[in-house]
C-alpha positions in Angstrom: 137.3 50.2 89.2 137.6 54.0 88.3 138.3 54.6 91.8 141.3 52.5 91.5 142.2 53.5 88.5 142.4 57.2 89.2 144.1 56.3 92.9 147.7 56.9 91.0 146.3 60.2 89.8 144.8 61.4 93.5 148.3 60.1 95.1 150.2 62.5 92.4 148.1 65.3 92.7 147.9 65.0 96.7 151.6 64.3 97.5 154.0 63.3 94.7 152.6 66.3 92.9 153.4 68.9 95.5 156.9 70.1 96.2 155.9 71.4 99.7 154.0 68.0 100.6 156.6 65.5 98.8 159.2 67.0 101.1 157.2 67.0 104.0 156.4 63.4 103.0 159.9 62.4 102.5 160.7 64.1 105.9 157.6 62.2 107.5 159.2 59.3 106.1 162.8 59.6 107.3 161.6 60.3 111.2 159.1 57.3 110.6 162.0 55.0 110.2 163.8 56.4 112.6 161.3 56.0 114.9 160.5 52.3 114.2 163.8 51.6 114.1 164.6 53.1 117.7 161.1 50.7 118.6 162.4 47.3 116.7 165.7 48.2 118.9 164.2 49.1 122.1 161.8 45.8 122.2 164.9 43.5 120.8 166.7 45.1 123.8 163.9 44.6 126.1 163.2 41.0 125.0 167.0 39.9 124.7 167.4 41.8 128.5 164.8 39.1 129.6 166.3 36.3 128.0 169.7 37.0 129.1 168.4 37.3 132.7 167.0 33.3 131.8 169.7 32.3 130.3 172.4 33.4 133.2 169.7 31.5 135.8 170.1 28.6 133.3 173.4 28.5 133.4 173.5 29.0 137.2 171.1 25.7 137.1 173.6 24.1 134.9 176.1 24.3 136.9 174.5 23.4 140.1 172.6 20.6 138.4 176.2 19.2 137.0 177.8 19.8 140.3 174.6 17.9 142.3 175.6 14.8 139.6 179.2 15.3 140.7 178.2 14.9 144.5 176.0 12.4 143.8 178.5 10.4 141.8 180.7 10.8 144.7 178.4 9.8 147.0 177.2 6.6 145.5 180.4 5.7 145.3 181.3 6.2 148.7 178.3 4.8 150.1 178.7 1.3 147.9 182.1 1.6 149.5 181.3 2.3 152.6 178.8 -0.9 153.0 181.4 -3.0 151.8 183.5 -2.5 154.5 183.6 -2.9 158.1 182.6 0.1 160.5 186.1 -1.1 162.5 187.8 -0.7 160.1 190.4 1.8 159.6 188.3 3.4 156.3 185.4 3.8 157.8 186.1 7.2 159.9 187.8 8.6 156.8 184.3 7.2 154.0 182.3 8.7 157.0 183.4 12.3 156.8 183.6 12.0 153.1 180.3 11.3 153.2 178.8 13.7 155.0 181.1 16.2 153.6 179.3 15.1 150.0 175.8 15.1 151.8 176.3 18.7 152.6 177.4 19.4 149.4 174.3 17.7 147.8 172.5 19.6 150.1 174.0 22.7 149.0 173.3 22.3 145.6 169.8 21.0 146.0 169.3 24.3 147.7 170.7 26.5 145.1 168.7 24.5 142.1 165.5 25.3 144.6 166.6 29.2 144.4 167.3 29.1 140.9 163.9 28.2 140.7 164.0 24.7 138.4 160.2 24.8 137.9 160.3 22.3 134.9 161.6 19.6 137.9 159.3 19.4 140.5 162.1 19.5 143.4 159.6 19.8 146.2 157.9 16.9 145.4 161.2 14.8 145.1 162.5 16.6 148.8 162.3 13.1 150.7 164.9 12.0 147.9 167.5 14.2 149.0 166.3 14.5 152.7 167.8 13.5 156.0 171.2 12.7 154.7 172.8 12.9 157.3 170.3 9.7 158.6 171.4 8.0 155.4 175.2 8.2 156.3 174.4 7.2 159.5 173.0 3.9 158.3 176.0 3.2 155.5 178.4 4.1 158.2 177.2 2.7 161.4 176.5 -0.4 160.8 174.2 -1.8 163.4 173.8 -5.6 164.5 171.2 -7.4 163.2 171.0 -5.2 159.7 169.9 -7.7 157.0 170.0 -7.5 153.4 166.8 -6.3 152.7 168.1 -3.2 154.8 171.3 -2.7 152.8 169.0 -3.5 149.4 167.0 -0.2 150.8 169.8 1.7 151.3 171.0 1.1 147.5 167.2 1.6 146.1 167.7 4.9 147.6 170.9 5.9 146.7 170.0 4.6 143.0 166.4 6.9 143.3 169.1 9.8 144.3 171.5 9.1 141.0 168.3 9.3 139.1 167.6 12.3 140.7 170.1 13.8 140.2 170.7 12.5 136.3 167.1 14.1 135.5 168.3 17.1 137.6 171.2 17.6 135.3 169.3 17.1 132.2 166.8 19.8 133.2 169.2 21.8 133.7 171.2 21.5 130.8 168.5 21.5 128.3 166.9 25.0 129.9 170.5 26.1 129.5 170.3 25.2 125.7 167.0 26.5 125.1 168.2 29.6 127.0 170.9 30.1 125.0 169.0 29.2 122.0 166.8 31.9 122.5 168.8 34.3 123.5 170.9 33.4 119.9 167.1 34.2 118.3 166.6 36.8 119.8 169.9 38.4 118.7 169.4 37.4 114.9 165.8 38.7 115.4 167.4 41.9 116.6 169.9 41.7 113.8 167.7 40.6 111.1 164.4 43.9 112.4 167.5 46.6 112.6 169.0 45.3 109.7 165.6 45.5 107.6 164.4 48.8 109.0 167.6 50.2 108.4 167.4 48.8 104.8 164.2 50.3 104.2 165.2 53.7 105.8 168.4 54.0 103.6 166.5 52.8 101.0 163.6 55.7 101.6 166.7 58.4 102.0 168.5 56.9 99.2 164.9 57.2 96.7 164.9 60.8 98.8 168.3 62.0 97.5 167.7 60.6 94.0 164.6 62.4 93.7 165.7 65.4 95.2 169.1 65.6 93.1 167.4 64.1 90.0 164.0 66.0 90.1 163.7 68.6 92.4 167.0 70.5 92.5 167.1 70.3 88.6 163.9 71.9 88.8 164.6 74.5 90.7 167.7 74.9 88.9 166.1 75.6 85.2 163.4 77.6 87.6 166.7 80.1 88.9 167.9 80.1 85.3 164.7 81.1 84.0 164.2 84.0 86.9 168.2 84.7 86.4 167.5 85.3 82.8 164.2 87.0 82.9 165.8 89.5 86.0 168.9 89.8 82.7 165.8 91.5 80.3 165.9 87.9 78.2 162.6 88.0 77.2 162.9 85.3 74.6 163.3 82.5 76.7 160.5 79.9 76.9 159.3 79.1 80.5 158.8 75.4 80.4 156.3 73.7 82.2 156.9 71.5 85.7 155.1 69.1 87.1 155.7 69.9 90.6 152.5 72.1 91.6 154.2 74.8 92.8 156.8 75.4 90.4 153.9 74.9 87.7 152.1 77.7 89.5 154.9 79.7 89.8 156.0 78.9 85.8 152.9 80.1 85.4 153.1 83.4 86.4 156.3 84.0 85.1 154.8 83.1 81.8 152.0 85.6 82.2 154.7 88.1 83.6 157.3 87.5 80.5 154.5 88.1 77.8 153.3 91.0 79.7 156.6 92.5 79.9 157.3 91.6 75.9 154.2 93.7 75.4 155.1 96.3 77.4 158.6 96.0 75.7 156.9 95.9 72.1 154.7 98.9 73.2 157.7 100.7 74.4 160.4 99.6 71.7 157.6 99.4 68.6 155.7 102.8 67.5 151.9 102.0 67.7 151.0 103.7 64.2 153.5 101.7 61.7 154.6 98.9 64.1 158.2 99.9 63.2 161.1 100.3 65.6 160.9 103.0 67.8 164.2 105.5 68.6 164.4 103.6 71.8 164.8 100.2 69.8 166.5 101.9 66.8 169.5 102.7 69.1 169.4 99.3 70.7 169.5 97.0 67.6 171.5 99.4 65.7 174.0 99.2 68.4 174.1 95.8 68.0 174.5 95.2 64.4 177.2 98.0 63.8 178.9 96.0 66.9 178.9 92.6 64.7 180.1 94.7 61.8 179.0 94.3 57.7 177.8 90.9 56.6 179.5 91.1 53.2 183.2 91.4 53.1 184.0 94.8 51.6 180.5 96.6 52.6 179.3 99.2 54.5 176.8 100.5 57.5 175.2 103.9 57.0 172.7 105.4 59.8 170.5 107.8 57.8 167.5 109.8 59.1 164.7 110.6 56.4 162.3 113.2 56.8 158.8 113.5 54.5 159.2 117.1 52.9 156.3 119.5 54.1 154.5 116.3 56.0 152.1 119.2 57.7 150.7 120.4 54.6 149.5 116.1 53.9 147.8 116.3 58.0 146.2 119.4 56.6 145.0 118.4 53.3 144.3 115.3 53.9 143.5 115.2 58.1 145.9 113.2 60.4 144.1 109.9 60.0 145.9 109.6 56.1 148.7 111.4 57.5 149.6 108.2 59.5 148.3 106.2 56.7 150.9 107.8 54.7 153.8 107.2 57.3 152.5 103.8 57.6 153.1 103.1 53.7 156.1 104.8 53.3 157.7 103.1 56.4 156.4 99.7 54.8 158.0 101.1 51.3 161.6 101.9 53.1 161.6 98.5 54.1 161.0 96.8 51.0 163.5 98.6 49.2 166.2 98.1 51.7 165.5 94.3 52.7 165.2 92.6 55.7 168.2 92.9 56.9 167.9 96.9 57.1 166.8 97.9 60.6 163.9 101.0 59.7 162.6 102.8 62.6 159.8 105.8 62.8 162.0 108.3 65.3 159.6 111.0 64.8 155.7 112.3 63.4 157.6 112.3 60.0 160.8 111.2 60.2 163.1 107.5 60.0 165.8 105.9 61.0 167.2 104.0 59.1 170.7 101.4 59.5 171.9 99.8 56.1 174.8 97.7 54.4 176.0 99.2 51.5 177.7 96.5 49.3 180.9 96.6 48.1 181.2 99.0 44.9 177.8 101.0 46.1 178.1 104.5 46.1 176.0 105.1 49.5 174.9 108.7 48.1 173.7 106.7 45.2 172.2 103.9 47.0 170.4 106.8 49.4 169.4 108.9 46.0 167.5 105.6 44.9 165.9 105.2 47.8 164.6 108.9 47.8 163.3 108.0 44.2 161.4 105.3 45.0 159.5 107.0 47.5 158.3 109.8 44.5 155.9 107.1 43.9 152.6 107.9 44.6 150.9 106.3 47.1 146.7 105.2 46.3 144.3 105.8 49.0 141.2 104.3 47.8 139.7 107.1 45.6 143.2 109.6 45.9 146.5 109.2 45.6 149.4 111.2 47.6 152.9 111.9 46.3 155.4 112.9 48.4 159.5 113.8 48.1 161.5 113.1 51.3 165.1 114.4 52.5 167.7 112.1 53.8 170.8 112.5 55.8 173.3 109.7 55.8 176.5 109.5 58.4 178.9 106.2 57.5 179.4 104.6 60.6 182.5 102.4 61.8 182.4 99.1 63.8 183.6 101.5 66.9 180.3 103.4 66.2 178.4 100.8 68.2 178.3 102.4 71.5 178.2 106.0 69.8 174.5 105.5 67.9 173.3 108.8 69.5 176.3 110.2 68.2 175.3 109.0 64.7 172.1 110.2 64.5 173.1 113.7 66.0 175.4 113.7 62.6 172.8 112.3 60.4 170.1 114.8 61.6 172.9 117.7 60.4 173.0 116.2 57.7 169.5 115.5 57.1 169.1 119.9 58.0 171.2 120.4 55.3 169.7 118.5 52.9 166.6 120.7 54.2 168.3 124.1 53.8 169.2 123.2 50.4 165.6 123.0 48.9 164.9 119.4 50.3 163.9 116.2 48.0 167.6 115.4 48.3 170.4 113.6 50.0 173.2 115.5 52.1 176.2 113.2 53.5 177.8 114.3 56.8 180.8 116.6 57.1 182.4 117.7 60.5 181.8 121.0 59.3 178.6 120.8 59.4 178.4 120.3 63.4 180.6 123.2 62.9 177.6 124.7 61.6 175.0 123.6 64.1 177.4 124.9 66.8 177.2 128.5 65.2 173.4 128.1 64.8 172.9 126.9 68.7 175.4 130.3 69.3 173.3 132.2 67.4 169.9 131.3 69.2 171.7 131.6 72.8 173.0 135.0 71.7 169.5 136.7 69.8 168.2 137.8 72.9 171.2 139.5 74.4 171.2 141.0 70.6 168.6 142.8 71.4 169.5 144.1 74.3 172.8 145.2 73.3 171.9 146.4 69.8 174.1 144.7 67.8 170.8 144.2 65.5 170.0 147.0 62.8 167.3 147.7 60.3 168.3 148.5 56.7 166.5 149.2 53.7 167.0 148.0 50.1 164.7 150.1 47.2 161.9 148.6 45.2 162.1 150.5 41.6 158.8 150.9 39.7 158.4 150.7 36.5 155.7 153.3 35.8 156.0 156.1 38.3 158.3 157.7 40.4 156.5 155.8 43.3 159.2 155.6 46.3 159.3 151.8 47.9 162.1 150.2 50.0 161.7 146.7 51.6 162.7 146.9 55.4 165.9 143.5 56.4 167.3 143.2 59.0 170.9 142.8 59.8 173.0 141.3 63.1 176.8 142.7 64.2 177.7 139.7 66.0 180.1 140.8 68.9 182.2 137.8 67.8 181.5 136.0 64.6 180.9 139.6 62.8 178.3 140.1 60.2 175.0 137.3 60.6 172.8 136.8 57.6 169.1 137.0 58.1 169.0 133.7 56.4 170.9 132.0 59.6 169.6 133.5 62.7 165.8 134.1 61.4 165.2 130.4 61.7 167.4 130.5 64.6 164.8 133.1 66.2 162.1 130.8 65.0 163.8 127.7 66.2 164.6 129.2 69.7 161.2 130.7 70.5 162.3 134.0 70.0 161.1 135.1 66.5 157.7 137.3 68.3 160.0 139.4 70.1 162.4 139.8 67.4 159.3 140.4 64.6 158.0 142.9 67.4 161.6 144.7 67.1 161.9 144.9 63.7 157.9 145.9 63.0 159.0 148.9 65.9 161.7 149.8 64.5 161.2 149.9 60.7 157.8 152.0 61.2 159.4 153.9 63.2 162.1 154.8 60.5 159.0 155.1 58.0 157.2 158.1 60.1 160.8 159.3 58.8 160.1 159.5 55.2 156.5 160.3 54.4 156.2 159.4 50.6 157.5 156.5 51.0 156.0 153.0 51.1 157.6 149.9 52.8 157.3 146.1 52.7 157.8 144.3 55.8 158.6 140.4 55.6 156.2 139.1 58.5 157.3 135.4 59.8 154.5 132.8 60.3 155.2 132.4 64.0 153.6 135.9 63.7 150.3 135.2 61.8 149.6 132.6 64.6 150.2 135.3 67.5 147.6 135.9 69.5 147.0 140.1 69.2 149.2 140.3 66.6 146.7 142.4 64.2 146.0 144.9 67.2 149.4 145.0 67.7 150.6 146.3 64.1 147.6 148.6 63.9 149.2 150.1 67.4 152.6 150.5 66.4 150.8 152.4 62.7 149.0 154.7 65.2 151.8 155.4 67.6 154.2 156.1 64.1 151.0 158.1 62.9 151.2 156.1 59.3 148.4 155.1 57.1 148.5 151.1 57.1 148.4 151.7 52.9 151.6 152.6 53.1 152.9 149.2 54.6 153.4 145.7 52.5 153.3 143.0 54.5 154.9 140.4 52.8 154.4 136.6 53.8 156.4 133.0 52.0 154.6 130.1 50.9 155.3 128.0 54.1 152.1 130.1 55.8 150.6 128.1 54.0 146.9 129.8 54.2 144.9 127.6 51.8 145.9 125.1 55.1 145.9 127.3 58.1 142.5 129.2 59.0 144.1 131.1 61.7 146.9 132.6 59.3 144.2 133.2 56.7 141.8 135.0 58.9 145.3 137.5 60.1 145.8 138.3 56.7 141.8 139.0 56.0 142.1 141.1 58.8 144.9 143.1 57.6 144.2 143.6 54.5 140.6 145.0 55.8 142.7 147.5 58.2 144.2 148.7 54.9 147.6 146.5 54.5 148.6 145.3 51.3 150.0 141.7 51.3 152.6 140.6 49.0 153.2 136.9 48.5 157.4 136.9 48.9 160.0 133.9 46.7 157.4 133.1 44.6 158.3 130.1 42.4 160.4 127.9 44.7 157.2 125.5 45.5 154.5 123.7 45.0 152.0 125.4 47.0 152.6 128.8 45.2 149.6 128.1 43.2 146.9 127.1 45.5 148.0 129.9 47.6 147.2 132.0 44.7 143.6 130.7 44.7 143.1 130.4 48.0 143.8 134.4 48.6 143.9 137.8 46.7 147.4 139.4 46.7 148.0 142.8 46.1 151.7 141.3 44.8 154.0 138.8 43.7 158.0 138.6 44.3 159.4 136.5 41.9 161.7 134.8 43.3 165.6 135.3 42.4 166.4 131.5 41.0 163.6 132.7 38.1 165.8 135.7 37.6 169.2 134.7 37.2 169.0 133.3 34.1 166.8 135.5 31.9 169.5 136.8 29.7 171.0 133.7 28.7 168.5 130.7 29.3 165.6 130.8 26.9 163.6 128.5 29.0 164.1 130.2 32.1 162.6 132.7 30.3 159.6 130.8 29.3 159.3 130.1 33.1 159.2 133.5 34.4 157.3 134.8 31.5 154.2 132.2 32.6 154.5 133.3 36.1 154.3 136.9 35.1 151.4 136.6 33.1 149.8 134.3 35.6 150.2 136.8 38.1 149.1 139.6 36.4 146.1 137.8 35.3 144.9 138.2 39.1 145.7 141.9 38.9 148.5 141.8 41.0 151.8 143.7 40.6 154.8 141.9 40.1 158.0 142.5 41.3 161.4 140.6 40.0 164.3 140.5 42.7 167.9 139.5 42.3 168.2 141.7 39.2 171.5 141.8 39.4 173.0 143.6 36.4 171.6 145.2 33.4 171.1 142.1 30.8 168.6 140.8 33.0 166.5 144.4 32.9 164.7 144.1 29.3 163.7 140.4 30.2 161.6 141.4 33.0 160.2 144.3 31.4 159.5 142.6 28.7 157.8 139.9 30.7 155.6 143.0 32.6 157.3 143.0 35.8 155.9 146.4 37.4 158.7 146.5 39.6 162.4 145.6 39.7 164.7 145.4 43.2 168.4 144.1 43.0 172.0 145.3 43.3 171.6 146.8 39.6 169.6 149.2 41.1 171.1 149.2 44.9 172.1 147.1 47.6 170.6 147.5 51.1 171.6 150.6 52.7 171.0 152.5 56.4 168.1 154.1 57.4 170.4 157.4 57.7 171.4 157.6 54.1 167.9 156.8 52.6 166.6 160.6 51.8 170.1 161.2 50.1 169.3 158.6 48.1 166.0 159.3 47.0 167.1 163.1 46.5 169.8 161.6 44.2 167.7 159.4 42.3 165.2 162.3 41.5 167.6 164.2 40.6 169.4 161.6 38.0 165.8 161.7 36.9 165.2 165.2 36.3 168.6 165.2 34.7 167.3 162.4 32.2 164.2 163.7 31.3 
């Protein structure tokens, strides 16, 4: 009973279940009936050939047989005729050669039934019925003397045993005409009825054929060239169903296995591994799309912003890179929670986002972009620390045209997001044209710096450092560029251009040549050179400077080597190891803008400086801001409290001289005093300041 009842099951599985063998079945099928159809007709044609050969020999009997009873019929007639009369007679000649024209005829006929072979009549047994005719005349015709009754009674028992004959012959004949014909009619229905049903069954065979093959298969294969047609399109959200035929299953299959491979591989190569956000890659392809469908909200706007985490290397540093990407993680996961689902937030970079937003109606997007850089002040708690962290954010409004330009719009929000940057960062910048205007010039000035060089359109000059105590001599060495075209460069534009661009060793090598150099010049005087940090992390650098000291012939006490907080040594080994070594050769090392960050401070405890340079922003304000004299009061007594001189720059006028002396600054440098001037006109000036001196005292 289980074999039967799982026979349905084998027969699907073995054939119905298989495209390959269900067409070769179907095919098998169609020739099968073709061929027993071309059998059925070929028998029916074979058989009905036979019985039409019967039936024309039945007919030929037929007609003989009826002729014979004709003849016969004659011939009784004219026998009984003949006896009746005299042989002198005038009749008798003309019965006489009617009756032996009829015997010949009956003769003929008996023949012909003998050839068409009457079998169901024995003929040959019945010969002496229809034998020696011509006798028989003779005795109806001649009439001898002396022939009695009993003769004549003979010759009438034997023309009667002929009309019997003759009657059965006919009746023979006409019923194996009738059966002949009847079979023949069989026969034809038979052929009719086998042809008719075989062709039956073979339409119906083609007919379930087509219907399965329109209503199964080519549907099939249909939603299977859909699937491959939308799959070879990159639509990698369509479902491939499942078929029952075995090898579209198989091949569903592995298009199934191949569509979730290649979602992964798409998820790998449109998601970033770390935070699971959008990549740049995806960024630009869904951002497309949604600035192409235009704001939600009537009255709302798209902004494409990129956000940067201020000083991110110092976290990887401080913390080591695995809470580094702990810390993107979470702020990517903050960004997203602020701005809604809706908001597309990508990771474009180690530190940096994407990020496409609708600004509703009556929304400042500055605003809404000066929120979101507050909430990410927040501190973020890793399990036994916490982080805080400011960001900067660049914003470009985009347009519904914008969609095929989203390259375009991260270009302007990354100027942006550099602006925001060169203005003291943990703030937002919008996107102006003139600040492309501004990238332009700086991607001038880095393609330019080397040919600078080379044409000397760069110069050293020399602003003086005023003590407060002595008649020490000090100038600070800066650096200016002529540009051949856009005139006078400040350092503050193509230094990080230099640095950008690769090119800031050669150009630190230039100015450390060139401003020791001017110092073998001017032997009592002491100068502070501003080194880059590219340069602390240049292989031979220390060897280097000692070389150019020796080649100058110039103690190394009489060089300051001043350095910014973004060294950042209490971070960087390599930069704190170059200054140890410095300083051991005999440099002093001056700690430059002190006040404009955080890391000021650890700095300080991380290494000994021979002296702090207050920055300018603490100076401005002295004579008229009594906190900003608090401020710079602290940092002067902080900084003293390491032993370390201190000098104020940006003193710009007199009101801001008794502050800082007041504060302890043991050095002043600003336009009060002088403004950078060239290396030729530096003894004149020291010969005049000594002697406004002398004068004085």
């Amino acid at each position: 009973m289980r074999g039967i009842a799982s026979l349905p099951a084998r027969l699907w599985n073995g054939v119905v279940g298989s495209l390959e063998r269900r067409l070769v079945s179907a095919i098998v099928v169609i020739i099968a009936c073709t061929v027993g159809l071309q059998v059925v007709s070929q028998d029916r044609a074979l058989a009905l050939r036979e019985e039409s050969d019967e039936l024309r020999t039945a007919v030929s009997m037929s007609e003989h047989g009826e002729q014979l009873l004709k003849a016969m019929i004659q011939f009784h007639l004219a026998s009984r005729n003949a006896l009746d009369i005299d042989t002198d007679s005038e009749g008798a000649a003309h019965y006489a050669a009617d009756l032996t024209d009829t015997a010949m005829q009956i003769e003929e006929h008996v023949n012909a039934l003998r050839l068409d072979g009457l079998a169901a009549y024995d003929m040959q047994s019945r010969s002496t019925v229809f034998s020696n005719l011509d006798r028989l005349v003779g005795q109806v015709i001649d009439r001898p003397q002396g022939r009695s009754r009993a003769d004549e009674i003979a010759i009438e028992r034997r023309l009667d045993r002929m009309m019997e004959v003759a009657n059965r012959v006919h009746e023979e004949a006409e019923r194996r005409r009738d059966t002949a014909y009847g079979r023949v009619e069989q026969s034809t229905r038979q052929w009719y009825l086998l042809v008719s049903l075989v062709g039956l069954l073979t339409l119906g065979f083609t007919l379930a054929i087509l219907v399965d093959v329109s209503r199964n298969i080519l549907p099939a294969l249909r939603r299977m060239h859909r699937s491959l047609e939308r799959l070879a399109d990159g639509d990698l959200e369509i479902e491939i169903e499942p078929f029952r035929l075995r090898e579209l299953s198989a091949l569903s299959r592995s298009l199934e296995t191949f569509r979730r491979n290649a979602v992964a591989v798409k998820n790998l190569a449109f998601t970033d591994p770390a935070t699971g956000l959008p990549n740049r890659r995806a960024f630009v392809e869904q951002a497309g799309r949604l600035l192409a469908q235009g704001p939600r909200l009537p009255g709302s706007r798209q902004i494409v912003a990129l956000i940067d985490i201020d000083k991110f290397k110092y976290i990887n540093d401080d913390y080591g890179h695995a809470s580094g990407d702990m810390l993107v993680l979470l702020l990517g996961r903050r960004m997203k929670a602020f701005l809604g689902e809706q908001s597309i937030v990508a990771r474009v970079g180690g530190d940096e986002f994407a990020v496409l937003v609708e600004v509703p109606q009556g929304t400042v997007p500055a605003n809404l972009c000066g929120e979101l850089i507050a909430a990410m002040r927040a501190p973020f708690d890793f399990e036994g620390f916490a982080i805080a962290v400011t960001v900067s954010l660049g914003f470009v409004e985009a347009q519904p045209d914008h969609a095929a330009e989203v390259n375009r719009l991260l270009h302007q929000a990354d100027l942006a997001l550099y602006a925001a940057k060169r203005e003291g960062r943990n703030r937002v910048s919008a996107f102006t044209p003139p600040l492309e205007q501004e990238r332009e010039v700086d991607r001038a000035l880095e393609r330019d710096l080397a040919q600078a060089l080379a044409r000397g359109e760069l110069r050293m000059v020399y602003q003086p450092i005023c003590p407060i105590r002595d008649d020490a001599c000090e100038v600070e060495a800066l650096v200016r560029w002529n540009h051949a075209v856009l005139g006078e460069i400040s350092p503050a534009q193509f230094i990080p251009a230099a640095e950008r661009s690769g090119q800031m060793p050669q150009l630190g090598a230039w100015i450390i040549e060139r401003a020791l150099s001017d110092l073998s010049r001017w032997p009592t005087l002491t100068m502070s050179i501003n080194l880059s940090p590219l340069q602390l992390q240049q292989d031979g650098f220390v060897g280097f400077l000692l070389d150019c000291c020796r080649r100058n012939r110039i103690e190394a006490h009489r060089v300051f080597l001043e350095v910014t907080e973004t060294v950042s040594i209490e971070r960087n080994t390599r930069a704190l190891l170059t200054l140890e070594l410095l300083r051991n050769a005999g440099f002093r090392i001056a700690l430059d803008d002190f006040g404009t960050g955080y890391s000021s401070l650890c700095m300080m405890k991380s290494f000994r400086f021979d002296r702090l340079k207050l920055d300018r922003t603490l100076v401005k304000d002295l004579g008229t801001d009594a906190t900003s004299r608090a401020v710079f009061d602290a940092a002067v007594q902080m900084a003293r409290q390491i032993g370390a001189e201190v000098v104020a720059e940006g003193v710009s006028d007199e009101n801001l001289v008794a502050p800082a002396l007041a504060a302890g600054c043991t050095h002043l440098q600003g336009f009060h005093f002088s403004r950078p001037i060239e290396a030729e006109a530096i003894e004149d000036y020291y010969r005049a300041s000594q002697a406004a001196a002398r004068q004085i005292a």
